[in-house]
N, C-alpha and C positions, 0 to 999 in steps of 0.2 A: 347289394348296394348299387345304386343308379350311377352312371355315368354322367350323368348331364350336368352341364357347366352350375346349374343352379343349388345345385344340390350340395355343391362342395363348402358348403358354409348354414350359417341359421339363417332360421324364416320366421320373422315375425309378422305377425297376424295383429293387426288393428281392426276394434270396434268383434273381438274374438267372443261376447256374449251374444250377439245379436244372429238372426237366423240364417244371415251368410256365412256371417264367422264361425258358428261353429260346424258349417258344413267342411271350412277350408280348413278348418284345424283336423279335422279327421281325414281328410283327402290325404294334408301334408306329411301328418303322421303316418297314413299306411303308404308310403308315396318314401317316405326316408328309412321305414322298418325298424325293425328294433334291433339294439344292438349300436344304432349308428350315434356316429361323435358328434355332429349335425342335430341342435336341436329348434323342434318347431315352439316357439314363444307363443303363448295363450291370451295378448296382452285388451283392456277395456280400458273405461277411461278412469278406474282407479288405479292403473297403472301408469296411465298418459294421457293429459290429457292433449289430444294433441293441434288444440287450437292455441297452445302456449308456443310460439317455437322456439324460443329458447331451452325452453323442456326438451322438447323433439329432437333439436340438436345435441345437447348434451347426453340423452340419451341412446342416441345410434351411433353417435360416437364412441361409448361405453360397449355398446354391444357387438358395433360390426358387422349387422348379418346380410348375408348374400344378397337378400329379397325380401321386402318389406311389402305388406299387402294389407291394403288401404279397403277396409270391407265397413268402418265409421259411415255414418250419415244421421244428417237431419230428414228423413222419409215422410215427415208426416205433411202431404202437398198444402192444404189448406191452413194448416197452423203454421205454416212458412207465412204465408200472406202477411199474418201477424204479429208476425216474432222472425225481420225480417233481418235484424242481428246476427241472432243465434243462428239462422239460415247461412246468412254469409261467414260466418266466422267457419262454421263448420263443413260446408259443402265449399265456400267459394277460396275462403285463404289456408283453409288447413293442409290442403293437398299440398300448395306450395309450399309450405314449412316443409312436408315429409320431402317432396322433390329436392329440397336445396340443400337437406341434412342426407340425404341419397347422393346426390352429385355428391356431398365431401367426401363423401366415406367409400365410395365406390358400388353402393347397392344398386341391386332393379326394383323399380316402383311396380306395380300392380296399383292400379286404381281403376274405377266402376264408375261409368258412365250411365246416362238413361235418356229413353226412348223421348223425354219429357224437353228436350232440350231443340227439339222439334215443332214446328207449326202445326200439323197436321193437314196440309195444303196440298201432298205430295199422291201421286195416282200409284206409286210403286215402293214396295218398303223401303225403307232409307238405306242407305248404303255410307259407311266412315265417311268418306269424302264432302257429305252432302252439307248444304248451309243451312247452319242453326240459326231458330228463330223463337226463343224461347217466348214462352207464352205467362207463366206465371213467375214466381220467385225462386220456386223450389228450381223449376226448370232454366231459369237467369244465372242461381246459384250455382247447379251442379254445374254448365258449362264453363262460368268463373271458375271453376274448380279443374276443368280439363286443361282451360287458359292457363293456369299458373303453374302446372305441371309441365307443360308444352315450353315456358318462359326459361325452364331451367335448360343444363344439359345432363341432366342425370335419364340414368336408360331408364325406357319405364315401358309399360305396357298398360295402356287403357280400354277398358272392355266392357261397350258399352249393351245394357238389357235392358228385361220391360217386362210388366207384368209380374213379380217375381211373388212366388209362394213355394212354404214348406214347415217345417215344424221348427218351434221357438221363435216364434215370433208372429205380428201381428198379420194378416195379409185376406186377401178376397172371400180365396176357400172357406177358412176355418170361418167368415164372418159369415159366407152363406149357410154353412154345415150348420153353426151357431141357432140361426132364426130358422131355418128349417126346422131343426129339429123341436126347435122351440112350439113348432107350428104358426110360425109369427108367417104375415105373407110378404113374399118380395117382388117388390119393384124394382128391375136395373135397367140399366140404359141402352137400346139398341146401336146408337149409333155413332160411338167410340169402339173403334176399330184397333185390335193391336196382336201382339202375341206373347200368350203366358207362359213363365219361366218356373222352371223348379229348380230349387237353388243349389241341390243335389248334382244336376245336370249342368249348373254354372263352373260350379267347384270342378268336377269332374272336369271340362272345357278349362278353364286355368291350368291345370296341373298337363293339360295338352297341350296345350300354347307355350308353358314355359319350356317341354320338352324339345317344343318346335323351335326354340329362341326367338319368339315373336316379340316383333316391336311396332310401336306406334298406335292406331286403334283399330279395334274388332270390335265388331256386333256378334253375340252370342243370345239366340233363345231358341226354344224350342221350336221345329219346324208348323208351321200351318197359322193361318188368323182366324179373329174372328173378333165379335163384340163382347162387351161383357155380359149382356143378354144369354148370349150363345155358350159363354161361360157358365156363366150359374146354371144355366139349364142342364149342363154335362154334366157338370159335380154335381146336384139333386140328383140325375138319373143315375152315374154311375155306384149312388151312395145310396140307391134304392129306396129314396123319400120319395112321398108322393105330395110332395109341394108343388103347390100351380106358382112358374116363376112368369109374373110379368112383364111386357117390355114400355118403354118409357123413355121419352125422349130427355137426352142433357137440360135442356132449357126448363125441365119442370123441377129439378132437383135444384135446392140455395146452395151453390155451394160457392166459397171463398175465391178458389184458383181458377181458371180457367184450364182445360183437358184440350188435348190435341183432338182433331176429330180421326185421326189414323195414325198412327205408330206402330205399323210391323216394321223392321230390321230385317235389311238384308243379311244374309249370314255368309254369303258367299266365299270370304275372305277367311273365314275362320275355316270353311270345307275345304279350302285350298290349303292350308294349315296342317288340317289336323288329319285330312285326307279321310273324313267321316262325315256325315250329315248327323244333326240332332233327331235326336227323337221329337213324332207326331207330338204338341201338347196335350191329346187325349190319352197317348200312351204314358208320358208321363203324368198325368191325375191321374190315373188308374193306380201306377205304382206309391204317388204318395198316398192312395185310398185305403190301400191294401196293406202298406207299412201302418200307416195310421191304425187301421183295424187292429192289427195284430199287436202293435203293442196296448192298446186299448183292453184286450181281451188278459196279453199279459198279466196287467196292473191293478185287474177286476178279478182273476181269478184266484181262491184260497193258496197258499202254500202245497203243494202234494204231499201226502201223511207216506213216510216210510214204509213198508210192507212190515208187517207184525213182526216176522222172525228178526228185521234190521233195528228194530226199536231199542236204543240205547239209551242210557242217561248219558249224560254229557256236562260237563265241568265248565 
């Protein structure tokens, strides 16, 4: 059983279906062990929703737990533009419902920032301190969301990334893997600059940060940039397609939002932290490549047939 101040109570996980969440539901569980009186809550929005806050209050009130971790979002950048409501209810004032039902009750907030809340004007990854200058909705939203957290005083912990992929859920990889494999040809963009997260490798960072009793905001992603060009072309190579990936500039794509032209993340705060550097983003695609494979092969492969002498009937 862990010593650390956080640990001494539950942990609920918000937005716990989606492919953050369930990376921090499995972090927190092997992170508290079995056995313990401590538990980690699994909760989505058929549990909370928690653009209500009255819901959200009455229910952390109910439960009490140590640390609440805010892994909810409206993600999809371009359908923000559209649905710029449901953008702000979700990304910009729901945080502050969790922050004000936190401050009563005594919890720490974990909430997730993004690279997006950025101009892309900047000549050196960005660093927490740096001035936001959002560019689309999504990126308007998520910072209203940082703002309303910040407004409270409940302790919290904001941690902000970029580029994020991993299994359950939608993201870059599985859409190049997708048309590759398809044989369909791609076109991405050279010149959106950033650095890709595995969301494996975010969880893991959290569960570091709380150990550390960090507060205030961190940047967390993997170490190294690049464009999304430079991307796809890693993931075909390392997935051994022989896709020609093209490159192409922002300007010829329609697209809704407007993109920063650079968002790598300084991480510097978090290595003082956690007294580690992130893994290379090439190292981690390899790792999610290679998980991916192997459960793939798992899930394709028959049952294994007993050896003859073990063959039983069975009830």
């Amino acid at each position: 059983m862990s010593s650390a101040k956080w640990t001494n109570g539950d942990v609920l996980v918000l937005g716990a279906e989606g492919m953050l969440g369930r990376q921090l539901v499995d972090r927190f569980r092997g992170r508290l062990g079995r056995g313990s009186r401590e538990r980690v809550l699994a909760w989505d929005i058929a549990e909370l929703d928690i653009r209500d806050r009255q819901a959200v209050l009455v229910a952390t009130g109910k439960l009490k737990p140590s640390v609440v971790v805010n892994a909810a979002a409206f993600t999809d950048v371009d359908g923000c533009e559209s649905d710029i409501e449901t953008a702000m209810a979700v990304n910009g004032r729901a945080p502050g419902h969790l922050a004000a039902a936190c401050a009563e009750n005594g919890a720490k907030l974990v909430h997730f920032g993004t690279d997006f809340i950025f101009d892309g004007e900047a000549e050196r990854p960005y660093r927490p301190g740096d001035v936001a200058n959002p560019l689309s909705v999504y990126g308007r939203s998520k910072w209203e969301g940082e703002q309303a957290v910040r407004s409270t005083d409940c302790s919290h912990l904001i941690v902000r990334t970029s580029w994020l992929f991993g299994p359950g859920g939608r993201n870059f990889v599985e859409a190049i893997l997708a048309r590759a494999e398809a044989g369909q040809p791609l076109k991405v963009v050279t010149d959106q600059i950033g650095s890709p997260t595995l969301a494996a490798d975010l969880a893991d960072a959290v569960v570091v940060l709380l150990d550390a009793e960090a507060q205030g905001t961190v940047h967390f992603a993997n170490s190294g940039e690049c464009s999304w060009f430079e991307f796809a072309r890693e993931i075909v190579r390392q997935a051994g397609l022989a896709t020609t990936v093209q490159s192409i500039m922002t300007d010829q794509l329609c697209r809704a939002a407007k993109r920063p032209r650079y968002s790598a993340l300084d991480t510097e705060t978090y290595i003082q932290l956690a007294h580690r550097r992130p893994r290379p983003w090439h190292d981690a695609l390899n790792a999610y490549l290679e998980a991916r494979g192997a459960e793939r092969r798992t899930t394709s492969d028959p049952p294994a047939k007993a050896p003859a002498s073990d063959r039983r009937s069975r009830v």
